[in-house]
PDB file of N, H, CA, C and O in Angstrom:
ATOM      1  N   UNK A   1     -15.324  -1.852  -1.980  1.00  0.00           N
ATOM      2  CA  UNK A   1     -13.951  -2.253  -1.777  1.00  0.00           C
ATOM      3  C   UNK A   1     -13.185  -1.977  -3.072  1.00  0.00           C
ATOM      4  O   UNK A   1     -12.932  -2.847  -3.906  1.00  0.00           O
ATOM      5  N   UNK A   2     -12.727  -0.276  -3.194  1.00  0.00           N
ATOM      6  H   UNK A   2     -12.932   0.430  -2.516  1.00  0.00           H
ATOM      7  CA  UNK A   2     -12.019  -0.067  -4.433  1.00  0.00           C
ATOM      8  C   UNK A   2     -11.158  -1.148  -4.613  1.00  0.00           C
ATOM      9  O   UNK A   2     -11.271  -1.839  -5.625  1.00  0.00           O
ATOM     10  N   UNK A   3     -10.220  -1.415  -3.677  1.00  0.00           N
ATOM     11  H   UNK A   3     -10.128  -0.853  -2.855  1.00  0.00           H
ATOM     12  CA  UNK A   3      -8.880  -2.385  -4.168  1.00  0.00           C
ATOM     13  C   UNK A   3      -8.977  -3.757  -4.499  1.00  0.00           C
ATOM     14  O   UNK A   3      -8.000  -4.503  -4.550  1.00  0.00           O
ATOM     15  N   UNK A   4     -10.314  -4.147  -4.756  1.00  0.00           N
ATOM     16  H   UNK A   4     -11.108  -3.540  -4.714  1.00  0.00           H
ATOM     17  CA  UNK A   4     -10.535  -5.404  -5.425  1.00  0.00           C
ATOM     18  C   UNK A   4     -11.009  -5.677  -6.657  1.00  0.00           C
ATOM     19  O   UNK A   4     -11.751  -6.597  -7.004  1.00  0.00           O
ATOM     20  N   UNK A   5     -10.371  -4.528  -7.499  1.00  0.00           N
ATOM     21  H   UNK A   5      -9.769  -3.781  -7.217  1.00  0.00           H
ATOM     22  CA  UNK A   5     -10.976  -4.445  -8.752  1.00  0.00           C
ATOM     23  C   UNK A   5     -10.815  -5.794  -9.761  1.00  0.00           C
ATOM     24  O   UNK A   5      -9.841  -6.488 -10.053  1.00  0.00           O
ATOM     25  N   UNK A   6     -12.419  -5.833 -10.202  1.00  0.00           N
ATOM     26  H   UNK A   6     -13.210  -5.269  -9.965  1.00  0.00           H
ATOM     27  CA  UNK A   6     -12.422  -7.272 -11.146  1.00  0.00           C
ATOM     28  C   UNK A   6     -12.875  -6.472 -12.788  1.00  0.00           C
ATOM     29  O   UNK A   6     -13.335  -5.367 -13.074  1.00  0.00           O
ATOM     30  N   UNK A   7     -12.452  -7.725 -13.631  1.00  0.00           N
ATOM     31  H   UNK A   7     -12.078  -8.623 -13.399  1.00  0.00           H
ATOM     32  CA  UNK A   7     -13.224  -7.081 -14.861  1.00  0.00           C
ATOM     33  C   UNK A   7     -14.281  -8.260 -14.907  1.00  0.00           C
ATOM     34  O   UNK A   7     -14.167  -9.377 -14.404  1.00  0.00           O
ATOM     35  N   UNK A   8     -15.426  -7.695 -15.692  1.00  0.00           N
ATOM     36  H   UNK A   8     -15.519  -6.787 -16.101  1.00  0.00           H
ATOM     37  CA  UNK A   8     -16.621  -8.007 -15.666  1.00  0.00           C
ATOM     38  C   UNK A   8     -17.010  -7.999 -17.332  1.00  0.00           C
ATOM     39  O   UNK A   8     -16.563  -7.086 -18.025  1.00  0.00           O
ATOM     40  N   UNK A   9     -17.711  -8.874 -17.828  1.00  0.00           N
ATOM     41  H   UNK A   9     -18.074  -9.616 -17.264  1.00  0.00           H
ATOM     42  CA  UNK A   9     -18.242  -8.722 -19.253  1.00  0.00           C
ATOM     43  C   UNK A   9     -19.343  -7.325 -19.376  1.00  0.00           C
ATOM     44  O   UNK A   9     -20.130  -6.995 -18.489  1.00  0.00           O
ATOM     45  N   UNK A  10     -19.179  -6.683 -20.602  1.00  0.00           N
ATOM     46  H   UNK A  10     -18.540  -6.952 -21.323  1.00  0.00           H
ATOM     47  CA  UNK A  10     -20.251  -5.792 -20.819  1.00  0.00           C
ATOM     48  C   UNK A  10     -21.953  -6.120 -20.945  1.00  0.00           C
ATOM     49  O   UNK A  10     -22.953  -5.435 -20.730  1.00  0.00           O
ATOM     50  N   UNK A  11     -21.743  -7.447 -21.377  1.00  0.00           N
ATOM     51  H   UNK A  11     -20.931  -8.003 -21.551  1.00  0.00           H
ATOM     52  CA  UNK A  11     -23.188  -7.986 -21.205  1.00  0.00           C
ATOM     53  C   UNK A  11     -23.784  -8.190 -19.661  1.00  0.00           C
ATOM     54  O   UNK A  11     -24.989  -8.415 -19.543  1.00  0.00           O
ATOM     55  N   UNK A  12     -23.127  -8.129 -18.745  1.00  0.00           N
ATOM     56  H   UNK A  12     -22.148  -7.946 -18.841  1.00  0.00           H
ATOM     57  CA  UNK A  12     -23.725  -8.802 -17.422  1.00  0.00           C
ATOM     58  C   UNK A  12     -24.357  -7.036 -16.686  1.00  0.00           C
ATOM     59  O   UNK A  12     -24.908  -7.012 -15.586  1.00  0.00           O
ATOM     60  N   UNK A  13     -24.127  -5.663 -17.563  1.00  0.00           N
ATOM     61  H   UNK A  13     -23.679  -5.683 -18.456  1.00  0.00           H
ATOM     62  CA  UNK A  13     -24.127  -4.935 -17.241  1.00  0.00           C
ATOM     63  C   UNK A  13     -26.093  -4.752 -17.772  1.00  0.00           C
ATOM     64  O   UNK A  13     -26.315  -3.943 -18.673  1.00  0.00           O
ATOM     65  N   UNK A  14     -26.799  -5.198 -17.418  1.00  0.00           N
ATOM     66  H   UNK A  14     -26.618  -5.855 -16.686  1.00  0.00           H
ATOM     67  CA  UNK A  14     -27.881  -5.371 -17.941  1.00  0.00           C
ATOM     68  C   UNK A  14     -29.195  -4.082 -17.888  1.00  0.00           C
ATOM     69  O   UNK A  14     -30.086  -4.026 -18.736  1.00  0.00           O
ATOM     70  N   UNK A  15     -29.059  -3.046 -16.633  1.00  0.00           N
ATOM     71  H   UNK A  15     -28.335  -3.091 -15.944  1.00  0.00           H
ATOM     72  CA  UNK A  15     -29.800  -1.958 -16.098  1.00  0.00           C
ATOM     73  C   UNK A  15     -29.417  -1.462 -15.213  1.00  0.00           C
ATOM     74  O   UNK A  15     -29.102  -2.089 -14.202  1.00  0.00           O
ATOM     75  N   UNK A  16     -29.337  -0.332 -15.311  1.00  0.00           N
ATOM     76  H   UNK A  16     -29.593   0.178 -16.132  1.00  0.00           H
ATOM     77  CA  UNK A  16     -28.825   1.014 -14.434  1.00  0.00           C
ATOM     78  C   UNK A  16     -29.180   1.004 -13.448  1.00  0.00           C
ATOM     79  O   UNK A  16     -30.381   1.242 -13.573  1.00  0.00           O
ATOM     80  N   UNK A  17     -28.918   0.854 -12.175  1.00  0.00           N
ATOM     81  H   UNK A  17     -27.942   0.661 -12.073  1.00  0.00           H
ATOM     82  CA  UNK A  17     -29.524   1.061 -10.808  1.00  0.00           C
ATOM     83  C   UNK A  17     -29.737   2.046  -9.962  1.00  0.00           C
ATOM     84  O   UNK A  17     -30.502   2.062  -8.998  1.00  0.00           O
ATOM     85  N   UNK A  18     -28.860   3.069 -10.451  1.00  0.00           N
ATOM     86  H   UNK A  18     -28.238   3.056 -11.234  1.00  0.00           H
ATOM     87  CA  UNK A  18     -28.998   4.208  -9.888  1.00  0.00           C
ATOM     88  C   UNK A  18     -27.773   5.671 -10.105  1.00  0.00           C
ATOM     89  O   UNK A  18     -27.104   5.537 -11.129  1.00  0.00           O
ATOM     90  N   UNK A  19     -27.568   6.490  -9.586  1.00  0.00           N
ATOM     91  H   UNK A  19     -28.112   6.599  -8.754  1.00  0.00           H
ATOM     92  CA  UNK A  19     -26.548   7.215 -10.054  1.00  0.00           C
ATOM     93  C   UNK A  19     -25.626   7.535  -8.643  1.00  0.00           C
ATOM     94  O   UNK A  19     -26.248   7.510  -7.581  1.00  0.00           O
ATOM     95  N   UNK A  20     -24.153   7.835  -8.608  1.00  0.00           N
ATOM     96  H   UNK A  20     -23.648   7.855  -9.471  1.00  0.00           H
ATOM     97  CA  UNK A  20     -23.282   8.332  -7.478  1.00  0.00           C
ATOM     98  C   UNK A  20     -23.819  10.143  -7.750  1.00  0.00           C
ATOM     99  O   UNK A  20     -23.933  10.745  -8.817  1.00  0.00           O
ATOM    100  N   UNK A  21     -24.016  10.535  -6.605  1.00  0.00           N
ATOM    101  H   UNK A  21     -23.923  10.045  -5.738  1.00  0.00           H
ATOM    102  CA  UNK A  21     -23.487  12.031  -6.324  1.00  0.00           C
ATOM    103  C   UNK A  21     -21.937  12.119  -6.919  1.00  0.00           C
ATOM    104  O   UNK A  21     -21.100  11.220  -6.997  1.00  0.00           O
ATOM    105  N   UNK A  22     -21.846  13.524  -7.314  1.00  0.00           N
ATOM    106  H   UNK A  22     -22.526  14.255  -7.251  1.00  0.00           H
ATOM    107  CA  UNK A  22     -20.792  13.593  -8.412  1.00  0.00           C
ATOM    108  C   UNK A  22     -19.238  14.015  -7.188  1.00  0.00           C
ATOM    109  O   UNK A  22     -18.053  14.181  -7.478  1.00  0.00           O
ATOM    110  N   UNK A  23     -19.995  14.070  -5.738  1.00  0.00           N
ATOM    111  H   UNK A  23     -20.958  13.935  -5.503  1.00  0.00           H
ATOM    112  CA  UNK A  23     -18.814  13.943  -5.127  1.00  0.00           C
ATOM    113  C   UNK A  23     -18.019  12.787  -5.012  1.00  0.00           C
ATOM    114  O   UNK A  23     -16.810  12.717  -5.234  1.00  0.00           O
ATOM    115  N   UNK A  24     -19.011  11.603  -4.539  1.00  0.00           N
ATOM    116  H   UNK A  24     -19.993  11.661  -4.359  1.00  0.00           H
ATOM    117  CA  UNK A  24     -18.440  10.480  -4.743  1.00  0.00           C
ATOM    118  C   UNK A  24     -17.977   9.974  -5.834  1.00  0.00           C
ATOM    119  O   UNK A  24     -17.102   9.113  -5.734  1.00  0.00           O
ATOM    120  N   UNK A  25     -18.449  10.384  -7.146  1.00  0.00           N
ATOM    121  H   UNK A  25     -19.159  11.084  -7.227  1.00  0.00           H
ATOM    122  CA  UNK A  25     -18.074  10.096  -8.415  1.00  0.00           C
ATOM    123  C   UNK A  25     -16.990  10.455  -8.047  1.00  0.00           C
ATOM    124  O   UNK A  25     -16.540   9.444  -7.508  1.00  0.00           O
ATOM    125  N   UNK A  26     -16.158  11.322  -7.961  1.00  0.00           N
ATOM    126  H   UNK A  26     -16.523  12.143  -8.399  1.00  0.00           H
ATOM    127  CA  UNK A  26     -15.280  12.132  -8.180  1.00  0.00           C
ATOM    128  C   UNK A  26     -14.218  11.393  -7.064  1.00  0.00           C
ATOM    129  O   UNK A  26     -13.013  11.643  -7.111  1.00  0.00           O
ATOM    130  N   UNK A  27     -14.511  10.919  -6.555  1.00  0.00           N
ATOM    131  H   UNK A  27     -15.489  10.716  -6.517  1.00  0.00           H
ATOM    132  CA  UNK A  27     -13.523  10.234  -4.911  1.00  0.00           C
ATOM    133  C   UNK A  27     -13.280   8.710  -5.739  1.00  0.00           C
ATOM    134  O   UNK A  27     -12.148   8.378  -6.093  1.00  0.00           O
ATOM    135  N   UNK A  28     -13.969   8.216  -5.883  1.00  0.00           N
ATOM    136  H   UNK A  28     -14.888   8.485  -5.595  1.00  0.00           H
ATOM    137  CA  UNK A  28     -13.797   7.029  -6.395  1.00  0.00           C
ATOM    138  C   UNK A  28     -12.545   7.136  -7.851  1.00  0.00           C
ATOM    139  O   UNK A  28     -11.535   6.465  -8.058  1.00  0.00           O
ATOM    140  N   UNK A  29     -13.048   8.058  -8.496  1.00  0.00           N
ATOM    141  H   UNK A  29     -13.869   8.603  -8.327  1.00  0.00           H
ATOM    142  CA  UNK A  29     -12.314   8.319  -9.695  1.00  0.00           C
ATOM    143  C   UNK A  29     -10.610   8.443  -9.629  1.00  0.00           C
ATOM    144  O   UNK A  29      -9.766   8.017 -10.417  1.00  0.00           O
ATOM    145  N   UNK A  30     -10.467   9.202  -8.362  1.00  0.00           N
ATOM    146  H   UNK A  30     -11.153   9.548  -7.722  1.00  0.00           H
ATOM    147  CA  UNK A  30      -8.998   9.584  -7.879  1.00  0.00           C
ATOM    148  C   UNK A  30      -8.484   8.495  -7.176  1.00  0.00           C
ATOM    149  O   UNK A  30      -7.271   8.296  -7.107  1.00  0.00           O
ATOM    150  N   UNK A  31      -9.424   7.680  -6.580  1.00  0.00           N
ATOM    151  H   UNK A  31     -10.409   7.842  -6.636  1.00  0.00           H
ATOM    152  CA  UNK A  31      -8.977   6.625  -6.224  1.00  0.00           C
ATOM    153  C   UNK A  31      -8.416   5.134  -7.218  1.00  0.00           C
ATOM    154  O   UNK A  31      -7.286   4.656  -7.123  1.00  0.00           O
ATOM    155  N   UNK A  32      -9.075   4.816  -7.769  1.00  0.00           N
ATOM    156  H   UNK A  32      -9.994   5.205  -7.847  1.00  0.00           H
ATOM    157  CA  UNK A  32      -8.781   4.610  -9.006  1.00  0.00           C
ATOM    158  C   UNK A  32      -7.297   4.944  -9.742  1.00  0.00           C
ATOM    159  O   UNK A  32      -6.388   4.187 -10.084  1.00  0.00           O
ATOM    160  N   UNK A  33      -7.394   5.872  -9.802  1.00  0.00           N
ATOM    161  H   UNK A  33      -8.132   6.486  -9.524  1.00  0.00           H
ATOM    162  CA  UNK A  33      -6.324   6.341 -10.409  1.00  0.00           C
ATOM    163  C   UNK A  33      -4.985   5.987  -9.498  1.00  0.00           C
ATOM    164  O   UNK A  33      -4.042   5.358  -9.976  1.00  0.00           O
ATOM    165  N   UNK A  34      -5.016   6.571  -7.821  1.00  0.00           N
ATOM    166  H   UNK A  34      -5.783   7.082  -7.432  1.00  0.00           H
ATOM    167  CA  UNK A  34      -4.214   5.879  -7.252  1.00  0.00           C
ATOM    168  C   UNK A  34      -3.347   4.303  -7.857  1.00  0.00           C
ATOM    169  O   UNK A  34      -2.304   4.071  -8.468  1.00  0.00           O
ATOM    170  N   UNK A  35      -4.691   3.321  -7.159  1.00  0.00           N
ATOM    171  H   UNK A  35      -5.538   3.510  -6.663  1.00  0.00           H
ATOM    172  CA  UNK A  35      -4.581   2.244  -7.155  1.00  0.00           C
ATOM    173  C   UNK A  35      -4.322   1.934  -8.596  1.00  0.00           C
ATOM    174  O   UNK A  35      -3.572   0.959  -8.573  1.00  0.00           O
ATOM    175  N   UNK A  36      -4.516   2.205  -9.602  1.00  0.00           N
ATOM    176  H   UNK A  36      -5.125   2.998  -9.621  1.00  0.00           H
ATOM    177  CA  UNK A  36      -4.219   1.859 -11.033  1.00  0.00           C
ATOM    178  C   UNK A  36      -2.913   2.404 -11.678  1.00  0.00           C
ATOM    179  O   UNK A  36      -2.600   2.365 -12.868  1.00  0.00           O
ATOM    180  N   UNK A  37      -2.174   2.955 -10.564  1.00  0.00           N
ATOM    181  H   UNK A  37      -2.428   2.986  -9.597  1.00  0.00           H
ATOM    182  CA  UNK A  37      -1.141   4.060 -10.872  1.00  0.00           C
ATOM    183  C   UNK A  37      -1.387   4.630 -12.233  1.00  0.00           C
ATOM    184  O   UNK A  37      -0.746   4.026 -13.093  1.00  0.00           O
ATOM    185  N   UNK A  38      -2.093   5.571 -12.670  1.00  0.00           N
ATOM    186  H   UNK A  38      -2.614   6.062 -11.972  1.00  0.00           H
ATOM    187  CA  UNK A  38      -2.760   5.887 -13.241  1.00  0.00           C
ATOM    188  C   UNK A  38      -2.358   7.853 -13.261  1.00  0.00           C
ATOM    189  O   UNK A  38      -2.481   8.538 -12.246  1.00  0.00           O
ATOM    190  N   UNK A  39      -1.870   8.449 -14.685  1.00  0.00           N
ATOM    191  H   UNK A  39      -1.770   7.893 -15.510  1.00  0.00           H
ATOM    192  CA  UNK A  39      -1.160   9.799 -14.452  1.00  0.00           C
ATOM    193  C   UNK A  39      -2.407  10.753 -15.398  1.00  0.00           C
ATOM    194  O   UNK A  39      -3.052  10.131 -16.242  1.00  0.00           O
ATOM    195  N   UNK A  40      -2.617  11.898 -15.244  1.00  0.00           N
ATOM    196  H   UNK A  40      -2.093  12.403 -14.558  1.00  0.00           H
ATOM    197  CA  UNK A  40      -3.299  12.224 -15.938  1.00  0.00           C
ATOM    198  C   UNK A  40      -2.836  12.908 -17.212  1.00  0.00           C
ATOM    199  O   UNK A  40      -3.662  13.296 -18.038  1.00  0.00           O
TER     200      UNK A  40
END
């Protein structure tokens, strides 16, 4: 649920779980940007 973005402490970030395919990387990223009105 992109549009519920929270911030989170860097400590609670404890181990990597896994990686996005760099398509989805890439979808999420623009999305983001949307929702963050966000210009490049």
């Amino acid at each position: 649920m992109i549009d519920q973005i929270r911030a989170i402490d860097n400590r609670r970030l404890t181990k990597k779980v896994g990686t996005l395919p760099t398509n989805i990387s890439k979808e999420v990223k623009e999305n983001l940007k949307i929702i963050l009105d966000l210009e490049e």
